[in-house]
C-alpha positions as a Markdown table, in Angstrom:
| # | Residue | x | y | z |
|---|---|---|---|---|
| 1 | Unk | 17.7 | 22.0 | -21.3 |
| 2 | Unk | 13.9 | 22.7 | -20.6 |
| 3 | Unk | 12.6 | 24.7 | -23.4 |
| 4 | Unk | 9.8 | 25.8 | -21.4 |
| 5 | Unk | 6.6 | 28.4 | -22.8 |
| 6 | Unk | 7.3 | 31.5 | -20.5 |
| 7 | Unk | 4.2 | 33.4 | -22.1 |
| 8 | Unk | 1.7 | 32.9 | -24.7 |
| 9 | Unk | -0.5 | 35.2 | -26.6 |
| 10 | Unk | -3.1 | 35.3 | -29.6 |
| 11 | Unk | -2.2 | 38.1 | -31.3 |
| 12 | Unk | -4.7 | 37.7 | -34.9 |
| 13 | Unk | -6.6 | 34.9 | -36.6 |
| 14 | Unk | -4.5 | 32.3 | -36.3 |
| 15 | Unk | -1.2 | 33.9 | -35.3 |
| 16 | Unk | 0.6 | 33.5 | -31.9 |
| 17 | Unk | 3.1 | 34.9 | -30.4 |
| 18 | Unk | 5.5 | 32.9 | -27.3 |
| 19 | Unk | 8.1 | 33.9 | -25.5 |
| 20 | Unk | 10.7 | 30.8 | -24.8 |
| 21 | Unk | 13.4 | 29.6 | -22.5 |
| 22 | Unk | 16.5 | 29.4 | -24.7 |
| 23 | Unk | 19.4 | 31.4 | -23.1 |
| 24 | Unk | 22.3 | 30.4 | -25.3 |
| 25 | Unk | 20.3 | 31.0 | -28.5 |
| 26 | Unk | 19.0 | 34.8 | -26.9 |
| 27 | Unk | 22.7 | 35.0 | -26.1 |
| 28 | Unk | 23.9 | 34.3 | -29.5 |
| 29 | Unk | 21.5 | 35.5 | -31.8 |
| 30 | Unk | 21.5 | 38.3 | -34.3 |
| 31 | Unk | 19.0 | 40.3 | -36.8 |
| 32 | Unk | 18.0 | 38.0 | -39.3 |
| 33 | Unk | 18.7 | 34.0 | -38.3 |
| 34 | Unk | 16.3 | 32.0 | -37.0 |
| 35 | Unk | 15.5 | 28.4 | -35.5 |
| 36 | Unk | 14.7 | 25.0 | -36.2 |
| 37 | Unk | 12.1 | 23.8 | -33.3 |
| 38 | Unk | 10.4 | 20.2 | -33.1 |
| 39 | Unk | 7.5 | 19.9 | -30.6 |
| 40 | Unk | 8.9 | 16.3 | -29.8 |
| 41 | Unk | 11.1 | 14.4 | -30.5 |
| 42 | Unk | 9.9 | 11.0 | -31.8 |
| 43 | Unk | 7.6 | 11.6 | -34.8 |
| 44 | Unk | 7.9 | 15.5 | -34.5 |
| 45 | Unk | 8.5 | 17.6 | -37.7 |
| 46 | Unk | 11.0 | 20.2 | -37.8 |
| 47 | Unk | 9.9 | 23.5 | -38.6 |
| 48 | Unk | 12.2 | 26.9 | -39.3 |
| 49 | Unk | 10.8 | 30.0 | -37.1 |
| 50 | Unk | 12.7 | 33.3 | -37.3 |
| 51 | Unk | 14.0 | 34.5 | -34.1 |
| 52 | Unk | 11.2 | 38.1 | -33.8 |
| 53 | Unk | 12.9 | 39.2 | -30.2 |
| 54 | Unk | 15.2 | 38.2 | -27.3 |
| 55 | Unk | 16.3 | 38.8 | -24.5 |
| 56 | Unk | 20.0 | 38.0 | -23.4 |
| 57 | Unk | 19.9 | 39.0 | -19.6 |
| 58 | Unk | 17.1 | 36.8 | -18.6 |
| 59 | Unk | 17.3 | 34.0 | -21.2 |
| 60 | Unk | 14.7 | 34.1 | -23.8 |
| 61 | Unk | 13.7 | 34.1 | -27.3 |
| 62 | Unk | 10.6 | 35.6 | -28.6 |
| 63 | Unk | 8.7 | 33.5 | -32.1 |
| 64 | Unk | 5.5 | 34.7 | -33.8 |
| 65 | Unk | 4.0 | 32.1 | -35.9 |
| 66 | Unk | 0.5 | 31.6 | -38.1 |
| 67 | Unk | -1.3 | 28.1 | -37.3 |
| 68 | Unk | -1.3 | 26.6 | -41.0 |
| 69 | Unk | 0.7 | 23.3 | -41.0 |
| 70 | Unk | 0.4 | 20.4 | -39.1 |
| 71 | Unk | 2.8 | 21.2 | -36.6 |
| 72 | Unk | 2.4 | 25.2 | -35.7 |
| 73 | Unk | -1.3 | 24.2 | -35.5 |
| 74 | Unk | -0.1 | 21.5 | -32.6 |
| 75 | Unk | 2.2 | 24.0 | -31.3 |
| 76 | Unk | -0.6 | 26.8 | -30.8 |
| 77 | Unk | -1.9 | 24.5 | -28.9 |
| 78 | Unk | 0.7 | 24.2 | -26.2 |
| 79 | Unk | 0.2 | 26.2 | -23.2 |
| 80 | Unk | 2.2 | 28.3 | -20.6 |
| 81 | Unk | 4.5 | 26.1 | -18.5 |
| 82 | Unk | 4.9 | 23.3 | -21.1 |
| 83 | Unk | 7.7 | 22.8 | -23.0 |
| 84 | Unk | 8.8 | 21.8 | -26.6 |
| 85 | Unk | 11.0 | 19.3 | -27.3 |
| 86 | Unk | 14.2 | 20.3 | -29.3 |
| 87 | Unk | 14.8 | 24.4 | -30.1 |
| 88 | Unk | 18.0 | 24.5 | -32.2 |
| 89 | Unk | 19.4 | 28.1 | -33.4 |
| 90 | Unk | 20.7 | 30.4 | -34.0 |
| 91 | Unk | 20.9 | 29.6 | -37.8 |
| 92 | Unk | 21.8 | 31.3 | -41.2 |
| 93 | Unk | 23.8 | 34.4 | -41.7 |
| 94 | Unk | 22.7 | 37.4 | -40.0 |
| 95 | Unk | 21.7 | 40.5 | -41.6 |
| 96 | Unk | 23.8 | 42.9 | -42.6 |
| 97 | Unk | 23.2 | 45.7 | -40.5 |
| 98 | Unk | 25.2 | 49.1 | -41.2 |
| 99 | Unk | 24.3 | 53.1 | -41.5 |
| 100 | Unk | 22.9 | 53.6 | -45.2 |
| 101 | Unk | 21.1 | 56.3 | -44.8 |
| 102 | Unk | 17.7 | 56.0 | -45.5 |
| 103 | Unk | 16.0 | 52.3 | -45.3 |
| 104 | Unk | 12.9 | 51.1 | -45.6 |
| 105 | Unk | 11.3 | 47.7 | -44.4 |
| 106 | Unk | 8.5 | 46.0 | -45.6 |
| 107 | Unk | 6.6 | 43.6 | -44.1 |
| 108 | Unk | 3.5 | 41.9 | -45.4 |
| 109 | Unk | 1.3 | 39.7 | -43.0 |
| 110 | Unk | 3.5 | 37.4 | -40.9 |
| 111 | Unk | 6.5 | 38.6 | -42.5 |
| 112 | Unk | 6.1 | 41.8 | -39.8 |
| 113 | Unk | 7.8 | 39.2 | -37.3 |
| 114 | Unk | 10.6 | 38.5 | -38.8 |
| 115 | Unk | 11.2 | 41.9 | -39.7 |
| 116 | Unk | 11.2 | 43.7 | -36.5 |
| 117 | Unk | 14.7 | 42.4 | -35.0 |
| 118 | Unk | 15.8 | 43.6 | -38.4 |
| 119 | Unk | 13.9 | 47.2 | -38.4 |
| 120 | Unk | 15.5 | 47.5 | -34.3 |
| 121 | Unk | 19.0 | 47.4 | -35.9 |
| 122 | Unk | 18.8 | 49.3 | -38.5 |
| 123 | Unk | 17.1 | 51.9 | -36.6 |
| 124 | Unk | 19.8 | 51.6 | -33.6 |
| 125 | Unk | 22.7 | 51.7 | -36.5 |
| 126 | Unk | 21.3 | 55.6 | -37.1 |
| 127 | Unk | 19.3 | 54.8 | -40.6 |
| 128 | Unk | 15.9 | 56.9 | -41.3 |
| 129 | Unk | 13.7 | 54.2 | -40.7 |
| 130 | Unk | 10.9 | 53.8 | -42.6 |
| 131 | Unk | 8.2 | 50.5 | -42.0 |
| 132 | Unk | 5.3 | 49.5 | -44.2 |
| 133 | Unk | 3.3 | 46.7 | -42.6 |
| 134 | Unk | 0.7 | 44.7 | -44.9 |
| 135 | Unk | -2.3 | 42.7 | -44.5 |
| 136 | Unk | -5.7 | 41.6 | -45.9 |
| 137 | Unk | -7.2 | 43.0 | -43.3 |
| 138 | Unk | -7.2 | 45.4 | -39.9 |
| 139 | Unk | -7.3 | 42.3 | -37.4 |
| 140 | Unk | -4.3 | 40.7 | -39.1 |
| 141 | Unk | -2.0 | 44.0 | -38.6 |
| 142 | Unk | 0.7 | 42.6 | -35.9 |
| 143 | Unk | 3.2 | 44.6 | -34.0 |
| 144 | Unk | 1.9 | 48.3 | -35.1 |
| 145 | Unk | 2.9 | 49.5 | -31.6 |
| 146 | Unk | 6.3 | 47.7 | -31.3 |
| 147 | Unk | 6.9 | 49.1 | -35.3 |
| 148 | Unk | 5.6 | 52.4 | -34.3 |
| 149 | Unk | 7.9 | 52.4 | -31.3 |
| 150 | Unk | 11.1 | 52.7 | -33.7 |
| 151 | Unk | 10.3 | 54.1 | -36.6 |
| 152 | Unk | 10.5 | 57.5 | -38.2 |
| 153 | Unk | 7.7 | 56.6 | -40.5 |
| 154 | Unk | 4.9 | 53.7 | -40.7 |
| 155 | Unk | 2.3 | 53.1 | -43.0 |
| 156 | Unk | -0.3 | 50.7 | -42.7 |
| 157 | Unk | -1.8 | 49.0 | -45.8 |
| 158 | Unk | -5.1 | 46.5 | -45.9 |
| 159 | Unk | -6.1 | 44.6 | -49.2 |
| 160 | Unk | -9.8 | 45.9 | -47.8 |
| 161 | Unk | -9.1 | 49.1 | -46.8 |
| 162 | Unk | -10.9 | 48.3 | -43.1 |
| 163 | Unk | -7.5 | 50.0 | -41.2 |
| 164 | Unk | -4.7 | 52.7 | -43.1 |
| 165 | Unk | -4.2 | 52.4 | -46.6 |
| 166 | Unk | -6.7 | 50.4 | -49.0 |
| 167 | Unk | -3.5 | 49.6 | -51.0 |
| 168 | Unk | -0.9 | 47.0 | -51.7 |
| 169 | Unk | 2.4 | 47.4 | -49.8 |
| 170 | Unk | 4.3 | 48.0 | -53.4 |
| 171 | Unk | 2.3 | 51.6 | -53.5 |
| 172 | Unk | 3.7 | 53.5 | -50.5 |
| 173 | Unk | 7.1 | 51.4 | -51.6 |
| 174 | Unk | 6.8 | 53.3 | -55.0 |
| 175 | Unk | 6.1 | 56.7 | -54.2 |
| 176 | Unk | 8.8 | 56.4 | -51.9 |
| 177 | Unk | 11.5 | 55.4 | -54.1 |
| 178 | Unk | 10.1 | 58.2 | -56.8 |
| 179 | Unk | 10.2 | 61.0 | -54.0 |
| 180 | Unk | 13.0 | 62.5 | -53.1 |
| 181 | Unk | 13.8 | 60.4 | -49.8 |
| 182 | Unk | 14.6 | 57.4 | -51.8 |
| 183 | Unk | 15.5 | 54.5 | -49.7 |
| 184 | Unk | 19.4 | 53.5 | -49.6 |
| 185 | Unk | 18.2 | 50.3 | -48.7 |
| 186 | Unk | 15.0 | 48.2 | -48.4 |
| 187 | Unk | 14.3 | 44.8 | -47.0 |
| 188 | Unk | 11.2 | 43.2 | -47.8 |
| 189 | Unk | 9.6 | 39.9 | -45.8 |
| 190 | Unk | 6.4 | 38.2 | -46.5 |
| 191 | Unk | 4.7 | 36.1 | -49.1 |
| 192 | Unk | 6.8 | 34.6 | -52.1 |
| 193 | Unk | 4.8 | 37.0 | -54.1 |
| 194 | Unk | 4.4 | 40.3 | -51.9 |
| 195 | Unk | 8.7 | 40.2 | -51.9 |
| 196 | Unk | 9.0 | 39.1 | -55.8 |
| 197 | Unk | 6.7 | 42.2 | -57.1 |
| 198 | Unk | 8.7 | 44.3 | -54.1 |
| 199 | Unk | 11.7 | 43.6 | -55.4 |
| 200 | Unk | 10.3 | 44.5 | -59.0 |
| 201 | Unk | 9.1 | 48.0 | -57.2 |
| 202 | Unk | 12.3 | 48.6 | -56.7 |
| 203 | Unk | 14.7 | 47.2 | -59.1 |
| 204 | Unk | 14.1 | 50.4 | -61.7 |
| 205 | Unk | 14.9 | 52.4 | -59.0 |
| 206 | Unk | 18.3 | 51.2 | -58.4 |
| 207 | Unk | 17.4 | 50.5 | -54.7 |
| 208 | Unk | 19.2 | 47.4 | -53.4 |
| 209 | Unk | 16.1 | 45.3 | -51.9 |
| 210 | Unk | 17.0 | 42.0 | -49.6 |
| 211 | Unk | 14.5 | 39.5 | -49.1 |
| 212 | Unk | 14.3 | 36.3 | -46.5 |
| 213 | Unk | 13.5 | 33.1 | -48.2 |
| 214 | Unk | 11.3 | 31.3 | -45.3 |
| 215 | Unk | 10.8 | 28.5 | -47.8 |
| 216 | Unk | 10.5 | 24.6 | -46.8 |
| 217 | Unk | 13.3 | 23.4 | -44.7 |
| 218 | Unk | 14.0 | 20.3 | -43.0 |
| 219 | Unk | 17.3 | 19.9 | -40.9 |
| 220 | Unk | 18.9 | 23.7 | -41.2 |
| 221 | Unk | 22.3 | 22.2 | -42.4 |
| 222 | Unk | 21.6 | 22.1 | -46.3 |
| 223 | Unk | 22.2 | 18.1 | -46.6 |
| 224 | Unk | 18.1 | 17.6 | -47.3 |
| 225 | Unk | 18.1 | 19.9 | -50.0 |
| 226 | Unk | 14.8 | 21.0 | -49.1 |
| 227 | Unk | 15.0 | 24.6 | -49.2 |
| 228 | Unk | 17.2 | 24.7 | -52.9 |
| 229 | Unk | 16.4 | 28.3 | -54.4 |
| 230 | Unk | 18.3 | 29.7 | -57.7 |
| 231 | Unk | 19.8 | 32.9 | -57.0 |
| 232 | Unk | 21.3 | 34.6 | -60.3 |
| 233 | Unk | 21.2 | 31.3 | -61.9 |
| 234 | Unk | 22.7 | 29.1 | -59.0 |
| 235 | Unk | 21.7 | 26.9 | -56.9 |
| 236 | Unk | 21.5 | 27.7 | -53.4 |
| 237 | Unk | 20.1 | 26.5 | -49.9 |
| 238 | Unk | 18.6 | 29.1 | -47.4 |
| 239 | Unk | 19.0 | 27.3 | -44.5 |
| 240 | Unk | 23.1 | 27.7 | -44.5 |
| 241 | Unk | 23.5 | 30.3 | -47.5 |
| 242 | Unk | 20.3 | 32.4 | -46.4 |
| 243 | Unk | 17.8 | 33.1 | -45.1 |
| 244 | Unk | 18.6 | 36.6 | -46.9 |
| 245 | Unk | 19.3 | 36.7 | -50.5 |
| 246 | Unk | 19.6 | 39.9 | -53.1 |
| 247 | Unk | 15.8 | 39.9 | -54.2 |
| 248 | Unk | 16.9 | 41.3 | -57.6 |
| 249 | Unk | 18.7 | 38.0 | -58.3 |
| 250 | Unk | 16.0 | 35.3 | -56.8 |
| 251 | Unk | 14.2 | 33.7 | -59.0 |
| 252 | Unk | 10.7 | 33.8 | -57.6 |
| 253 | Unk | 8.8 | 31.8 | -59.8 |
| 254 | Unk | 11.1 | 28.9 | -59.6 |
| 255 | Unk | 10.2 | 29.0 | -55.6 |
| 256 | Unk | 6.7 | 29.5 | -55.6 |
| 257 | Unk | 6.6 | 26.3 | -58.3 |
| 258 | Unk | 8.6 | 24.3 | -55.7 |
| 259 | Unk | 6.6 | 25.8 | -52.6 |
| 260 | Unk | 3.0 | 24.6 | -54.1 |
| 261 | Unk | 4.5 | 20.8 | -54.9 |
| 262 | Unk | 4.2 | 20.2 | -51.0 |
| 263 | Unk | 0.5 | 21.1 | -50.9 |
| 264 | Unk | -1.1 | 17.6 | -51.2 |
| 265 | Unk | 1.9 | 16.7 | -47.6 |
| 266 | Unk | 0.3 | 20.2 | -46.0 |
| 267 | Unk | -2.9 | 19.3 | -46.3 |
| 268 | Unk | -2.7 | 15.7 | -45.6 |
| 269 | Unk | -1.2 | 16.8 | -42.3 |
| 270 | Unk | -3.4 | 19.4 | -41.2 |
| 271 | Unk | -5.9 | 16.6 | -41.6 |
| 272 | Unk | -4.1 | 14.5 | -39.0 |
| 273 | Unk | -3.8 | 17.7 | -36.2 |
| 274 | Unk | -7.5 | 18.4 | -36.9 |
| 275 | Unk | -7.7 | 14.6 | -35.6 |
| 276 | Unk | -5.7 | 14.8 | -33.1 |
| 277 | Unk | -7.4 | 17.7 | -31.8 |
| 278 | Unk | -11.0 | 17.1 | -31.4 |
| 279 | Unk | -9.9 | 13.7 | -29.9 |
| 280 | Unk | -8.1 | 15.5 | -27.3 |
| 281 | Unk | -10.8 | 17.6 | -27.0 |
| 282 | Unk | -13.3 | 14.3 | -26.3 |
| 283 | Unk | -11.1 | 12.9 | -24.1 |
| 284 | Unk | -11.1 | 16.1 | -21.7 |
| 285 | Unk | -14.4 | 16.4 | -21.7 |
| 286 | Unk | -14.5 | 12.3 | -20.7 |
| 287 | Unk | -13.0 | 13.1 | -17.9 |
């Protein structure tokens, strides 16, 4: 099947946003899983992106991603009309979506894509939605319209204070569960360390708070190990037993330790894309 780039947009320094032909995974999918997608096939790394939108009737799944690694910064490069090699999904458990009451989601940078699919169902299940969105700064906000679209309340945080609130998203997320709308249910996405001191935020509070783990994975089937995470002192893999976990009982210092001993990989191949680039760029402008 032809996994063919249906649209393409820049949406922020370094983040994109493409819309992909994948009818049986838009068919299938549900809040919360996401894919495994190699941009080809015979060196190609394989790279978990949540599933942010799709689109059943005409066959297509939406993925917002930040260039960083080797391979989403070779993948921004690919262009309308081309296609990637592999796109396998939908993967993990789902989120559970039911009528709380009251939920809020939190989303800090990125971590706003992934959140979305989940903020449209728990809005469409009847919950009061609530959305805070994060980021260092006002051109980094994503998806403020498509968040304001759905829910009952957003606020807006920046680390600089250029666009809403010159505050951390954990503010807004206390004052909230101090008032007397206290969330029946908050879901937090973003940076290891935005969703552990969330989940702290909240844990006084009695608020149950999920998280989704988009750590390292590999082959989305748990046999590489890759992804391990200790979840009230077990072992688990977020590929097959995530991506969503109780972030009361993740231990997120364990994961950011394990995150940061892949640095020296990351960086070695960023080097190699940055390569690869600027000789693709001197062979167009040979010819």
């Amino acid at each position: 099947m032809e996994h063919t780039i249906l649209e393409k947009r820049q949406l922020s320094d370094q983040v994109y946003m493409m819309r992909i032909n994948a009818p049986l995974i838009a068919e299938a999918r549900q809040p919360g899983q996401f894919i495994i997608l190699q941009t080809d096939t015979d060196f190609g790394e394989r790279i978990p992106l949540t599933i942010a939108d799709a689109d059943s009737a005409e066959g297509w799944i939406r993925i917002i991603f930040q260039a960083v690694g080797g391979t989403t910064m070779k993948l921004s490069r690919y262009e309308e009309g081309e296609s990637v090699a592999a796109v396998l999904g939908p993967l993990g458990h789902p989120t559970h979506i039911e009528k709380f009451g009251r939920a809020v989601c939190v989303g800090g940078g990125i971590g706003v894509a992934p959140m979305f699919p989940i903020a449209q169902a728990l809005k469409a299940a009847g919950n009061h939605l609530t959305v805070i969105i994060g980021a260092r700064n006002k051109d980094l906000v994503i998806l403020e319209e498509e968040m304001r679209a759905i829910a009952d309340d957003l606020v807006i945080c920046t680390d600089d204070g250029s666009y809403g609130r010159k505050s951390l998203v954990t503010e807004p997320l206390k004052e909230l569960c101090e008032s007397s709308e206290q969330p029946d249910i908050a879901v937090a996405i973003g940076p290891p360390i935005m969703m552990k001191f969330a989940a702290a935020t909240t844990r006084p509070y009695g608020v149950k708070t999920m998280v989704s783990l988009n750590t390292i994975m590999v082959d989305g089937t748990g046999m590489c190990g890759g992804c391990r995470v200790t979840i009230d002192d077990e072992t688990k893999f977020v590929c097959v037993d995530g991506p969503e976990f109780d972030g009361h009982q993740v231990d997120f210092d364990n994961m950011i330790k394990r995150l940061a001993s892949y640095k020296n990989q990351e960086e070695v191949a960023r080097k190699a894309c940055r390569v690869d680039a600027a000789v693709a760029g001197l062979s167009r402008e040979e010819t």
